[in-house]
C-alpha positions in Angstrom: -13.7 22.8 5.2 -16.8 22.8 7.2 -18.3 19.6 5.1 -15.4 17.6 5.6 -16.7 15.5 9.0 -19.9 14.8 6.9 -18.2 13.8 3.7 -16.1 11.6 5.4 -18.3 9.8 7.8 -20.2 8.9 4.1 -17.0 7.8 2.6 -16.4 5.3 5.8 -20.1 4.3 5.8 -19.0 3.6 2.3 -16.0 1.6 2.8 -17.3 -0.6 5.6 -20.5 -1.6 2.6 -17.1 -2.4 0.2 -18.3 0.5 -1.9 -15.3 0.0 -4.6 -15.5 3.8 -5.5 -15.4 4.9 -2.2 -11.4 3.5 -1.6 -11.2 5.0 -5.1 -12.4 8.7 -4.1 -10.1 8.1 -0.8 -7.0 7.7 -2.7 -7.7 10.5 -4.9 -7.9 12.1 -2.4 -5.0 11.0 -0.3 -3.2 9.0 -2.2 -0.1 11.7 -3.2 -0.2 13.1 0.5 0.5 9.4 2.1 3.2 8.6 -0.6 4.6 11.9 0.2 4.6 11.5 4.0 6.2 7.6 3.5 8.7 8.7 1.3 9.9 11.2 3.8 10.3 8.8 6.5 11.8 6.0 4.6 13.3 8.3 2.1 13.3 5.4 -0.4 11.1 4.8 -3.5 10.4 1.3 -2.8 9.8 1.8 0.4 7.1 4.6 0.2 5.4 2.5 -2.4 5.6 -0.3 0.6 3.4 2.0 2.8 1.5 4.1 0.5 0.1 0.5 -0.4 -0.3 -0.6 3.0 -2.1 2.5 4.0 -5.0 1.9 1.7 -5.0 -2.0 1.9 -5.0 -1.0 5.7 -8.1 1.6 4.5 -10.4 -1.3 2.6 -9.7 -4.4 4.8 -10.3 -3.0 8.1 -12.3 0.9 6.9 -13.9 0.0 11.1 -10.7 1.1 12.4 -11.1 5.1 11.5 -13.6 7.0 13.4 -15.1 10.3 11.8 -16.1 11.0 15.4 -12.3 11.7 16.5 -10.5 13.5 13.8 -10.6 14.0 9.6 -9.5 10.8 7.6 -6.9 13.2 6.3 -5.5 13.6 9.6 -5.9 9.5 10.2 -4.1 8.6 7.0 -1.5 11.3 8.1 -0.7 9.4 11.3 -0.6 5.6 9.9 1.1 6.5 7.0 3.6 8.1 9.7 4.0 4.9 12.0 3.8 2.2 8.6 6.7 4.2 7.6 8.9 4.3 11.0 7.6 0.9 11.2 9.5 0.2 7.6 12.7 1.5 8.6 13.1 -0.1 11.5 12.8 -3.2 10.0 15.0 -2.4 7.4 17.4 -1.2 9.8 16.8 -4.7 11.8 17.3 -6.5 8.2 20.7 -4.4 7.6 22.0 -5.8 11.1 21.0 -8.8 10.7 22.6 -9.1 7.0 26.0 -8.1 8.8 25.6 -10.8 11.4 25.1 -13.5 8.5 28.3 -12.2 7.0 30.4 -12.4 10.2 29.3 -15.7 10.9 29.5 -17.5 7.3 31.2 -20.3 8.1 29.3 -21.1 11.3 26.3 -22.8 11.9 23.4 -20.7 11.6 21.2 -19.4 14.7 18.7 -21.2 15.9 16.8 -18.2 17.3 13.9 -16.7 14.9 14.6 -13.4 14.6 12.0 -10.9 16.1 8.6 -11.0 15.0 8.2 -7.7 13.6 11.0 -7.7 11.1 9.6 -11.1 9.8 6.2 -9.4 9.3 8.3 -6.8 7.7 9.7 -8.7 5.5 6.5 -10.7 4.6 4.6 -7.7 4.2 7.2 -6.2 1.3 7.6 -9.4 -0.4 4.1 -9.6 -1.0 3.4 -5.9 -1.6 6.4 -6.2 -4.5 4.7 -9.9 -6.1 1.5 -8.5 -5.9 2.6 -5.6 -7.8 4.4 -6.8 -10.0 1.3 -9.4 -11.0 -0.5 -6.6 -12.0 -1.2 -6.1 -15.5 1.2 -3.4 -17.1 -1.8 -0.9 -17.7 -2.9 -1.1 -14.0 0.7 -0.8 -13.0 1.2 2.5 -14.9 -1.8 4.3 -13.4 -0.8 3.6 -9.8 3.0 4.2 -10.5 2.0 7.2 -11.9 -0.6 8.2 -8.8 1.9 6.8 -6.1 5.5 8.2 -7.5 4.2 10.9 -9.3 1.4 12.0 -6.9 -1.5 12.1 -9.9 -4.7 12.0 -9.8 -6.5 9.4 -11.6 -7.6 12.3 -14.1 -4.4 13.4 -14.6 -2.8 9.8 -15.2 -5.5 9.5 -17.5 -4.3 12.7 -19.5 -0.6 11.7 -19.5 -1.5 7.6 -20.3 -4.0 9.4 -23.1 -7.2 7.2 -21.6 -10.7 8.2 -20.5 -10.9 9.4 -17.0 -13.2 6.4 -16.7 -10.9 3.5 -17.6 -7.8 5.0 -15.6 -10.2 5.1 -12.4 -11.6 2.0 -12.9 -8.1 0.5 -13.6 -7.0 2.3 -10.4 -9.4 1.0 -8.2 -8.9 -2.7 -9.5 -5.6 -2.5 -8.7 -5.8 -1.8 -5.4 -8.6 -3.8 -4.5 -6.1 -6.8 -6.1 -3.1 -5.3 -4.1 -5.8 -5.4 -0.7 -6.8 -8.7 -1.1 -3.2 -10.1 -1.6 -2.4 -8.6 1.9 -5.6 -9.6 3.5 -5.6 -13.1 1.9 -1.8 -14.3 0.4 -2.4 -16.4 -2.2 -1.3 -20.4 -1.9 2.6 -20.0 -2.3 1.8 -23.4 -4.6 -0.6 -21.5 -6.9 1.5 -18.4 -7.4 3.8 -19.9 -9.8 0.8 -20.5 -12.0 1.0 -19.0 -15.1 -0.5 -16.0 -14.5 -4.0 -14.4 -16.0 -3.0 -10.6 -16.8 -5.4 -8.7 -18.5 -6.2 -4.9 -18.7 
C-alpha cells in the first residue's frame, strides 16, 4: 500500500493534462466504492447514480481540487461521495416539502419567493445527470449501468456484455467524459431537442 501516494499523485498529474485514461483507471478503481457509499446515504438507485456521476464529473472538470499531499484519492472520493450524497437528500427532502406546500396551496396564487438555492442546483444537477444519461448511446449506457449498479469493472462488464476489454473501456471512458462535459457545460436547452446523433 506503500506505492499508493506515488501512484496517485501520477494519476492527478494525469488528470489535470485531461489524460482520458487516467479518469478511466480512477473509476476502475473507485467507481463501485463511490456508488456504494452514495447508495448508502441516499439509499436510492437513482440517486446513487446522481452522485456516483457527480463524483467523477467533479474528478475530470476540476482533478486541481484533490491534493496527494493530504490524504489517498481513495480516501478523497470517500468523503465527496459522502457530502454529494447528504447534499442529495437534503434536497430531496427540501423537494418533498416543498411538493406538500404546492398541494396545500392549489388554488392559491403561487409564491413569489424562489426557493433556496441549493435545492434549485439540486434539482438542475439531476435533471441533467438523468438527460445526459439517457442521451447516451444504449452500448455506453450498459457498461456504466453495469459498473455503477453492479459495481463492475470495466473487464468484467466486458465479460458479461461479451466485448473486448478494450471497447468496454473505451466505451466507458466516453461516456463519462460526455456525462462531464454536460455538467461542466449544459448544452443550449434550444439544441437539446435536436434529433440526437447516437452512435456506439
Amino acid at each position: 500500500m506503500a506505492e499508493q501516494p506515488f501512484k496517485d499523485t501520477d494519476l492527478h498529474q494525469r488528470l489535470v493534462y485531461g489524460d482520458e485514461t487516467a479518469l478511466a483507471e480512477a473509476y476502475d478503481a473507485y467507481g463501485g466504492l463511490v456508488h456504494r457509499i452514495a447508495g448508502r446515504v441516499t439509499r436510492s438507485p437513482a440517486g446513487a447514480e446522481d452522485v456516483a456521476q457527480e463524483v467523477f464529473a467533479h474528478l475530470w472538470s476540476r482533478p486541481y481540487a484533490f491534493d496527494a499531499r493530504r490524504g489517498s484519492l481513495r480516501t478523497w472520493l470517500s468523503m465527496l461521495a459522502h457530502r454529494r450524497a447528504v447534499d442529495w437528500v437534503r434536497g430531496e427532502e427540501r423537494h418533498r416539502k416543498a411538493a406538500h406546500a404546492d398541494d396545500a396551496t392549489l388554488h392559491t396564487i403561487p409564491t413569489q419567493d424562489p426557493p433556496p438555492e441549493d435545492v434549485v442546483m439540486a434539482r438542475e444537477r439531476s435533471l441533467l445527470l438523468h438527460s445526459a444519461l439517457a442521451r447516451l448511446p444504449l452500448p455506453q449506457r450498459q457498461v456504466v449501468h453495469l459498473a455503477y449498479f453492479a459495481g463492475r469493472t470495466y473487464r468484467q462488464a466486458a465479460v458479461e456484455l461479451g466485448i473486448p476489454e478494450g471497447t468496454a473501456k473505451t466505451r466507458l471512458r466516453t461516456a463519462l467524459r460526455t456525462l462531464a462535459e454536460a455538467l461542466t457545460d449544459p448544452p443550449d436547452p434550444a439544441l437539446a431537442e435536436a434529433p440526437g446523433e447516437r452512435g456506439a
